[in-house]
C-alpha positions in Angstrom: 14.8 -12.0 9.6 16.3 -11.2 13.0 15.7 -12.0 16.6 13.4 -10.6 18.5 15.7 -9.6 21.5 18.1 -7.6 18.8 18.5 -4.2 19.2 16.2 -2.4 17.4 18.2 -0.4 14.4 19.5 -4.0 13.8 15.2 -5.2 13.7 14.6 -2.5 11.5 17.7 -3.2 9.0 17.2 -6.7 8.6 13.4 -6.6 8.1 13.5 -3.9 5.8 16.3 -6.0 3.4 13.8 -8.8 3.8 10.9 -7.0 2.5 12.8 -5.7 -0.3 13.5 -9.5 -1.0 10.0 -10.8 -0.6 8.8 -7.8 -2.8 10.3 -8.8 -6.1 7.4 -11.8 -6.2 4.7 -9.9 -4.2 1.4 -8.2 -5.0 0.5 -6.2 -1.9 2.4 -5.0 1.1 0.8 -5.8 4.3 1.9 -4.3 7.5 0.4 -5.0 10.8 3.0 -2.6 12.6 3.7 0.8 11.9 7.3 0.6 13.3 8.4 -1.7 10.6 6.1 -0.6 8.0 8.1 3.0 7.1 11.1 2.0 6.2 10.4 -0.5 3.5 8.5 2.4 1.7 11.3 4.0 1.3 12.4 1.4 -1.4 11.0 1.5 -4.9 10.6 -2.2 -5.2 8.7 -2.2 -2.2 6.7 1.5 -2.7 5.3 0.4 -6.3 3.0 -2.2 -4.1 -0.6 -1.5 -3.3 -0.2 -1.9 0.8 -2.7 -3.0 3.4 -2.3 -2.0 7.3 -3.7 -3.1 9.8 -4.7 -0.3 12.8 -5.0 -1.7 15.9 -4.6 1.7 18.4 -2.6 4.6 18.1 1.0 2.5 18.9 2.8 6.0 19.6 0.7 6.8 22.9 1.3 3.2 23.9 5.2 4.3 24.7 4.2 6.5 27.4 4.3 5.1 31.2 1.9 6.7 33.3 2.4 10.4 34.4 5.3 10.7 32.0 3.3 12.7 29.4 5.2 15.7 29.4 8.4 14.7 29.3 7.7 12.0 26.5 5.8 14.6 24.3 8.2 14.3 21.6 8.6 11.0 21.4 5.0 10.6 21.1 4.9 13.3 18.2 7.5 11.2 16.2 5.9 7.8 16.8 2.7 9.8 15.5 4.3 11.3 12.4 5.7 7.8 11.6 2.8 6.0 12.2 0.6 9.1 10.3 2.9 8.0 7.2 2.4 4.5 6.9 -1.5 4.8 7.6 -1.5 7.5 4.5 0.4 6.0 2.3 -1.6 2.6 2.2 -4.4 1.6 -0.2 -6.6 -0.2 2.4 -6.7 0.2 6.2 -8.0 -2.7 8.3 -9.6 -2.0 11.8 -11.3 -4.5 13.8 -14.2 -2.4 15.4 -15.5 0.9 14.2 -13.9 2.6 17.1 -11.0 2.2 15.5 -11.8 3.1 12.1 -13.3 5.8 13.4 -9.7 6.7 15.3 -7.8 6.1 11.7 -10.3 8.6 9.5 -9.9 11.1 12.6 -6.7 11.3 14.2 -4.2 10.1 10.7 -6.8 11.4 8.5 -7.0 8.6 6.5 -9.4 8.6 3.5 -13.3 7.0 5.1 -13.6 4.9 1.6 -10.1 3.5 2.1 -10.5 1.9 5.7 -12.6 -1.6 6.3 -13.9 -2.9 9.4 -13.0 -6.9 9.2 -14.0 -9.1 11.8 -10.9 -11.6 13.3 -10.8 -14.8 11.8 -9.1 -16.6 8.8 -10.8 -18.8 5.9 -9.8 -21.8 6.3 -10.7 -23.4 3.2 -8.5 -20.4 1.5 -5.7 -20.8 3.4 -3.7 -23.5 4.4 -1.6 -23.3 8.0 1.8 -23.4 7.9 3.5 -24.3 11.3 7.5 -24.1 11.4 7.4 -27.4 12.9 5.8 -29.0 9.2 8.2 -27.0 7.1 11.2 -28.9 9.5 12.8 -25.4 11.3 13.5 -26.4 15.1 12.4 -23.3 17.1 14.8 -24.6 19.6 12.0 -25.4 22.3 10.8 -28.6 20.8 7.2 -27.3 21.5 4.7 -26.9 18.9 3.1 -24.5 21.0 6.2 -21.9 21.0 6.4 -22.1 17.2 5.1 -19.5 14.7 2.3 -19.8 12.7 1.1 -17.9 9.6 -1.4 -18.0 7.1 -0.6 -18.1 3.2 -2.0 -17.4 0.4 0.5 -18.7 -2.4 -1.8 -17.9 -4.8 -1.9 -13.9 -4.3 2.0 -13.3 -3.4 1.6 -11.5 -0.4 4.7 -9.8 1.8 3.7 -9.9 5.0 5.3 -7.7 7.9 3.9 -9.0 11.1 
């Protein structure tokens, strides 16, 4: 992928080539950011996958500082629209309270029998954690705390976009 710290056309590039990668072997798409969720459909390898998202709050009002409103109206509606697509398009929408599934069926007018209230957690005896440290990728900082971890499933092919 990319750094964190690149600019963003340059995130959006690189992540978009590597879920067009990871989508040859996959059997789901799953987003957990809107942002970097729309581009990828755009491909064909990656739009013939079922895709999963996960809704937590309307991201698009979240770029709006405080008595701004007004001025940042459009850039709200765009964040909307993009966000509106990637919600629509998936098979299954994941909220964490009914609040926000409430929000998702509402506001994007996503389908009620396509969204799923699923509590936090992970199942541990499904999935084993991978740390970067174990697979031998120095983060740089030597810590085990500052380095990623993530959930697999080997087993079900999944191309995560976290």
């Amino acid at each position: 992928m990319t750094r964190h710290d690149a600019l963003l056309p340059w995130r959006l590039f690189a992540f978009t080539a590597a879920a067009r990668w990871a989508a040859v072997d996959a059997n789901v798409l799953d987003t957990h950011f809107a942002l970097y969720g729309l581009a990828p459909l755009f491909s064909r390898r990656v739009r013939r996958l079922p895709a999963v998202v996960h809704f937590q709050g309307p991201w698009a009002d979240e770029n709006v500082a405080p008595g701004r409103r007004l001025r940042a109206a459009p850039v709200v509606a765009a964040g909307a629209t993009r966000e509106r697509a990637v919600y629509r398009r998936a098979s299954r929408g994941v909220v964490l309270s009914s609040a926000f599934r409430r929000l998702l069926i509402e506001r994007y007018r996503v389908s009620p029998w396509r969204v799923r209230i699923e509590a936090p957690g992970v199942d541990r005896d499904r999935f084993r954690l991978v740390t970067a440290i174990s697979r031998g990728r120095d983060l740089g900082s030597g810590s085990a705390r500052s380095s990623s971890f993530r959930y697999g499933d080997s087993s079900r092919g999944w191309v995560s976009t976290c």
